[in-house]
N, C-alpha and C positions, 0 to 999 in steps of 0.2 A: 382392594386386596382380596385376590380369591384364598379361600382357608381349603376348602375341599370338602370333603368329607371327613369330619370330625369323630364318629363313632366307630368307623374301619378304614382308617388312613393305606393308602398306597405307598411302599417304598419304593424308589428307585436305586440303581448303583450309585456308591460314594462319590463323595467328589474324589478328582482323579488329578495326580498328582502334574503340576506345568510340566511343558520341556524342558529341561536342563539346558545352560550352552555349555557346561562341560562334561558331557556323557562320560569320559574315562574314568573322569573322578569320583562320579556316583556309582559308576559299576566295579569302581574299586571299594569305596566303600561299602557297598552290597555284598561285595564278596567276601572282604574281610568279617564283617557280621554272621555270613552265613558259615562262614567258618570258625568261627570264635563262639556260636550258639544256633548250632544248628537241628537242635531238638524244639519244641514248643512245649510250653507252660503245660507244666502236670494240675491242670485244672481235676481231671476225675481222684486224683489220690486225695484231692481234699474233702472232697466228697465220702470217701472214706471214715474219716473225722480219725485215723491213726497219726497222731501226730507224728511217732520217728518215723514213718513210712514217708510220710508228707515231706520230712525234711531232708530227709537221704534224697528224696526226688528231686524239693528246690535245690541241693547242693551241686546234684549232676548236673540241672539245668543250667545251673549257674558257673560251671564248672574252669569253663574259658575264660570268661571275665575274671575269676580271681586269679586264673595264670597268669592273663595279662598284665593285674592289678601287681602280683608279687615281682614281676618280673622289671616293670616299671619303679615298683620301691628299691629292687636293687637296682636300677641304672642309677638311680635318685642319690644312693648312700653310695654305692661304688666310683660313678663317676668324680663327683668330689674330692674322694679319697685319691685315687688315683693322680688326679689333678694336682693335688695338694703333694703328694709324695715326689714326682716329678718336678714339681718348683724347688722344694727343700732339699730333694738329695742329690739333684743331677744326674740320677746317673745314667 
């Protein structure tokens, strides 16, 4: 088992991600990602050590995720409802 050099290690590039067999569906998913969070982690405002500066940051970053999130709780409580009113009231 060769180790290398131990005191100034060499990196190489990541491991790299397989082929897919459904390209669509990962560059669907990629897209929706990049669209749902298309900023990067405010790593220097934490650096800052201002906490509400820090937080107004994580919130924008985060900002799509909880539209998504809110909007999903209402599919969650609406849907139902809806469902439930149409069985009961016919109309």
């Amino acid at each position: 088992m060769e180790l290398g050099n131990v005191s100034q290690p060499t990196y190489g590039p990541g491991p790299e991600a397989p082929g897919s067999s459904v390209p669509g569906l990962v560059g669907m998913a990629h897209g929706f990602l990049r669209l749902v969070q298309p900023n990067a982690l405010p790593i220097g405002a934490l650096v800052l050590c201002c906490l509400s500066f820090f937080l107004s940051q994580l919130l924008l970053y985060e900002l799509g995720f909880l539209v998504c999130m809110a909007i999903g709780l209402l599919f969650i409580i609406l849907v139902p409802l809806v469902g439930c009113c149409f069985c009961c009231c016919r109309c």
